[in-house]
C-alpha positions in Angstrom: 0.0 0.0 0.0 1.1 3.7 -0.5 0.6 7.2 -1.4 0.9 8.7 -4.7 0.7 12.8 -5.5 -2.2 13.2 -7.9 -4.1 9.9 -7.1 -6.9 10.3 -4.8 -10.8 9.8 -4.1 -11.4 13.4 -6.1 -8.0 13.6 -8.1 -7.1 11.1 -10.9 -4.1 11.1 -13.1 -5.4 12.3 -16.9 -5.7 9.7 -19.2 -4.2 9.0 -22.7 -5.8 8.3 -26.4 -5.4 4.6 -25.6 -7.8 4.3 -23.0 -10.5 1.9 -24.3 -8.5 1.0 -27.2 -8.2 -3.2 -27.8 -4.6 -4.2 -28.0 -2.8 -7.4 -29.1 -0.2 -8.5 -26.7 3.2 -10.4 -26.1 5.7 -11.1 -23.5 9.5 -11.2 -24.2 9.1 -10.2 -27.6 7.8 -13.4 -28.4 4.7 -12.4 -31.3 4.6 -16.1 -32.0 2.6 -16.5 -28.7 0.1 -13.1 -28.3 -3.2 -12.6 -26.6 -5.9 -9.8 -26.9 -6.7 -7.1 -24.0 -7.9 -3.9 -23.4 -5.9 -1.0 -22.2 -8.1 -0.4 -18.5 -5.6 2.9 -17.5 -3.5 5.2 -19.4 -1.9 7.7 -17.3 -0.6 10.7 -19.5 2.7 9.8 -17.6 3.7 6.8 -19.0 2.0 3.8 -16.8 -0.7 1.7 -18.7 -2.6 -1.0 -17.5 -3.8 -4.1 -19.9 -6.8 -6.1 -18.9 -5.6 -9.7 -21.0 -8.8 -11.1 -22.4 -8.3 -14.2 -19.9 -9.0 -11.6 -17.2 -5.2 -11.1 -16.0 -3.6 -7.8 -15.3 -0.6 -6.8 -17.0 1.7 -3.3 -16.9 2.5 -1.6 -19.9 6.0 -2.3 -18.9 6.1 -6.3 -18.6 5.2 -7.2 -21.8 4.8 -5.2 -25.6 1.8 -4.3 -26.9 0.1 -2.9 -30.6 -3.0 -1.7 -31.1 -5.3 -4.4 -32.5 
């Protein structure tokens, strides 16, 4: 648990284009082996979360991802 400046009950980080958006994606640059998911935050910042289609939770940062 923790605190984070800008993140609170009222205050929210604003969110990026991709927020929404479906997006196709692998781990390890491995493209041979991909799965579908939805891009569930999008911090203008740089930190992105991926709902994967089998309902696991990914960072934008452990895996690559492309717009599907």
């Amino acid at each position: 648990m923790g605190v984070k400046s800008g993140i609170s009950f009222d205050e929210w980080p604003k969110q990026g284009s991709f927020l929404g958006k479906r997006v196709r994606v692998c781990f390890n640059y491995d493209t041979s082996r991909s799965i579908g998911g939805r891009i569930v935050r999008d911090d203008a910042q740089g930190e992105s979360i991926i709902r994967l289609d089998d309902d696991r939770y990914v960072l934008s940062t452990e895996c690559q991802y492309t717009l599907d």
